[in-house]
N, C-alpha and C positions, 0 to 999 in steps of 0.2 A: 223355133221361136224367132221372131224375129229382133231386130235390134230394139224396137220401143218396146217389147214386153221384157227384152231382157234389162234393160235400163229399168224401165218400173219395179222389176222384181230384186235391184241391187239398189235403189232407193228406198224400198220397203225393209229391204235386210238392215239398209244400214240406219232408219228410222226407230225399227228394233232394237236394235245395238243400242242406240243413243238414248231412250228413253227406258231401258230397260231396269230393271231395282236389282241384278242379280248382283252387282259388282258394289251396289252402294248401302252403308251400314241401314240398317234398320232404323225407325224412331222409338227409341230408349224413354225409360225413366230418369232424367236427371242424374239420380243417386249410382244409378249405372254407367253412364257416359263417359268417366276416364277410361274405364274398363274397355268399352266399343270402340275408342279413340285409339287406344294403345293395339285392340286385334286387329283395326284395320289399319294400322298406321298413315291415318290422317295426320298433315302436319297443319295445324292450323297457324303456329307460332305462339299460342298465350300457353305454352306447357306450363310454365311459371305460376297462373294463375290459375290453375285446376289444381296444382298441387297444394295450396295453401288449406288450413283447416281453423274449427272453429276451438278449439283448445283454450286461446285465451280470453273469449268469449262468454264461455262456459264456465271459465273461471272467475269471470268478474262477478257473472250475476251471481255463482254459488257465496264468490264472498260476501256481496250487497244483501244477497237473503240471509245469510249469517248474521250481517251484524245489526240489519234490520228485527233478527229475533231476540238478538243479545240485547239490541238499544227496548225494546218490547219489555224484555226481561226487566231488566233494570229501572226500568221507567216502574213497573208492577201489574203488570196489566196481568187480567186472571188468568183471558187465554192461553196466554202462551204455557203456565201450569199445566194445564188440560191439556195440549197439544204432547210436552214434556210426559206426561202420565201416561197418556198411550203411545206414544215411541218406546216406551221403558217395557209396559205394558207387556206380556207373555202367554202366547196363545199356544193350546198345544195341539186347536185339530178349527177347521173351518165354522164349525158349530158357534166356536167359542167368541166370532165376530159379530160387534156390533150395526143393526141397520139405524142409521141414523136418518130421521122422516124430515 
């Protein structure tokens, strides 16, 4: 070989190398991404902010539809009876569900 094929052929190795996906995580699902972050120990610096969750979030709207049904209630509205009636309501096998058209 001479010197230019071997230059080519150590610019092509090292072209390889650098573009290569073997050493870089995959593209994840979101919901997966702490996960992928933590195998390949990326450090991107927002650890912080991957850790946070939707807990309180969760908790506001459960409360706001609560007392949106309770204010419902109270007010008298029918639906919410109907709504109460089948929550309560006890089925013993799939049959016993109603389709509602």
């Amino acid at each position: 070989m001479t010197e230019t094929e071997k230059r080519r052929m150590e610019l092509l190795q090292q072209t390889r190398n650098m573009y290569s996906a073997r050493y870089s995580p995959p593209a994840v699902h979101p919901r997966y991404q702490a996960t992928y972050q933590s195998l390949y120990k990326e450090n991107t610096g927002d650890e912080e902010d991957s850790k946070k969750g939707t807990l309180g979030v969760r908790m506001t709207i459960a409360v706001l539809l609560f007392c949106l049904f309770a204010a419902a209630k109270y007010n008298g509205v029918k639906e919410t009876e109907t709504v109460a009636n089948e929550i309560q309501k006890e089925y013993h096998s799939l049959v016993d569900f109603l389709i509602f058209d």
